[in-house]
N, C-alpha and C positions, 0 to 999 in steps of 0.2 A: 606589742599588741598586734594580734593578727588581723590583717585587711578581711571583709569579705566583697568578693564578689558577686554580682547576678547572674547569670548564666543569659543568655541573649538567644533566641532561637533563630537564626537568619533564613531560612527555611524550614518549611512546616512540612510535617510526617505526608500527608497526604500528596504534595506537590513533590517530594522524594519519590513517595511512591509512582506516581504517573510518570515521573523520567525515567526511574527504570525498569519500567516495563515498556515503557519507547524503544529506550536502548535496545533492552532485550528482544522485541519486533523487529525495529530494524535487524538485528542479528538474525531474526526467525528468516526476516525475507531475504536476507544476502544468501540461509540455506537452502531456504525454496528455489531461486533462483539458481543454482547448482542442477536442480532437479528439472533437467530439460532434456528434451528431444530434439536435436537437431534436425529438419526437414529438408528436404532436398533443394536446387537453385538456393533462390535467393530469398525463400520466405523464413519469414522470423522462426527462432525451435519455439516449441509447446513448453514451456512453462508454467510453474507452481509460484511464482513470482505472485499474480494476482492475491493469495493467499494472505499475503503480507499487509496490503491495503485492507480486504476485508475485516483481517482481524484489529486491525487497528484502529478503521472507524468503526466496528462494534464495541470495542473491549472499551477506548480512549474518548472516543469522542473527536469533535474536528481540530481543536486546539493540539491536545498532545498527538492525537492520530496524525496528523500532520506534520505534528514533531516527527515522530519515527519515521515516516518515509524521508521526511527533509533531511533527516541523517543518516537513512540507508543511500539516498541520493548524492549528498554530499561526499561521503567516503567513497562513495564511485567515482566521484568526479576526479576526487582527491587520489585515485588511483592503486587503491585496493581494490582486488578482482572479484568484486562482489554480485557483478552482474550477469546474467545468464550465461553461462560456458567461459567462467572467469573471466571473462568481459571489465574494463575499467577504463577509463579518462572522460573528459569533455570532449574528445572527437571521437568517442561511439557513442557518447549519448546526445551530440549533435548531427552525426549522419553515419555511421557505427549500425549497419543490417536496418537503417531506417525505423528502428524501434525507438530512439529517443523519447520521442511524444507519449509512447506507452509509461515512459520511467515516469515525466510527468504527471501523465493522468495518472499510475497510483497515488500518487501523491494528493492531486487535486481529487482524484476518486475516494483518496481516504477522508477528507474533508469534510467530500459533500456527504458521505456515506453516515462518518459522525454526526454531522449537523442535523439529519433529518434525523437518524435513530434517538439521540439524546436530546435532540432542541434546545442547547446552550453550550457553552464552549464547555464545559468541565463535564465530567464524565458522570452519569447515575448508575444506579445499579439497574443490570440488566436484567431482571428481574418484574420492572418496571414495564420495558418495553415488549410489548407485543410481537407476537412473531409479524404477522404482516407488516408491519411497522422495519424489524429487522431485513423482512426480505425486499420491501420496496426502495429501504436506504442501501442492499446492497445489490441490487438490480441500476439504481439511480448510478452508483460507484463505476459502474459496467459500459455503463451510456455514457458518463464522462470521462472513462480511458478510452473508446471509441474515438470520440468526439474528438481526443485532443491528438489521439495518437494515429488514426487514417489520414489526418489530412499532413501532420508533417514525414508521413512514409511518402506519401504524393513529392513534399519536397524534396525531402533527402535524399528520394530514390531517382527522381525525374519522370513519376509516373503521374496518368490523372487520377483524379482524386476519386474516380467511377472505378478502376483499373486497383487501385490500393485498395478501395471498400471492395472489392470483387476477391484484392487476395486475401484479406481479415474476413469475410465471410464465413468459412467455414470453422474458423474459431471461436463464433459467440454461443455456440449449441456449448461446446467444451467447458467455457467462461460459464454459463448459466447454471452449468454440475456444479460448477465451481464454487456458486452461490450457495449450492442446496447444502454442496459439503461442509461449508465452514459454517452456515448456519446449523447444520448438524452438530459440528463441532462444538461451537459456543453454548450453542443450547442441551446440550449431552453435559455441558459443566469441564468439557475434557482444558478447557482454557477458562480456567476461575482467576478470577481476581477478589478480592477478598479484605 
């Protein structure tokens, strides 16, 4: 007599989905980050890094958007050179060119950026969301890599914290392209989720 079995789904299609396209973000931003300019002394290079956050609180939301930085993050720490100019460990993203705080804020920037564009932690279709609505949660994303990441370059560099916002200064006009471009991007459909 043949047994049958039930088939048990221990994960759902949909929450499949959102991890790998996490995955796959974090992979996006290990490649952005490649994608840098080294500057002269001792200021941070111009990175595509940012890239990685935006699309992740657009596409994910602050739950899984969050996921993928936490795991583009983690595998830096963990010591795959994934960070700007093959860059990895926990002593460059704890005082490593003083950019630590920036790997942070993607992170917390993808967040907030999810939170405000979707307004719950699971993702909606984009579709839904308004562009001002897109460009305010990735404007908000911008102020909180700031926020997180001037004051621990203050630290790690032994600069003041007037002296650090003096040297990110000429980076937020960059960052704010930066805005328009991925919102371009999303909204061009060039990054569907589906």
């Amino acid at each position: 007599m043949a047994q049958q079995h039930d088939s048990v789904a221990l994960v759902g299609d949909e929450t499949v989905e959102h991890f790998a396209t996490a995955v796959l973000l974090a992979a996006l931003t290990a490649a952005l980050a490649q994608v840098s300019i080294p500057l002269p002394g001792s200021l941070p290079p111009f990175s595509l890094q940012p890239f990685g956050a935006f699309f992740a609180g657009l596409l994910l939301g602050p739950l899984w958007g969050g996921l993928a930085l936490a795991l583009y993050l983690l595998v830096g720490i963990a010591g795959a050179p994934v960070f700007s100019n093959w860059n990895a460990g926990l002593g460059y993203v704890l005082v490593g060119q003083g950019t630590g705080g920036f790997l942070v804020g993607f992170l917390l920037g993808a967040v907030i950026a999810g939170g405000i564009a979707h307004r719950r932690t699971t993702p909606r279709s984009l579709e839904t969301i308004g562009l001002a609505t897109q460009v305010l949660a990735l404007v908000a994303a911008v102020v909180v890599i700031y926020a997180v990441g001037v004051p621990w370059m203050s630290w790690a560099l032994g600069l003041s914290v007037q002296r650090a916002a003096a040297t990110m200064a000429p980076y937020v006009p960059f960052d704010l392209l930066k805005v328009a471009v991925a919102i371009a991007i999303v909204r061009g459909g060039y990054l569907v989720r589906e």
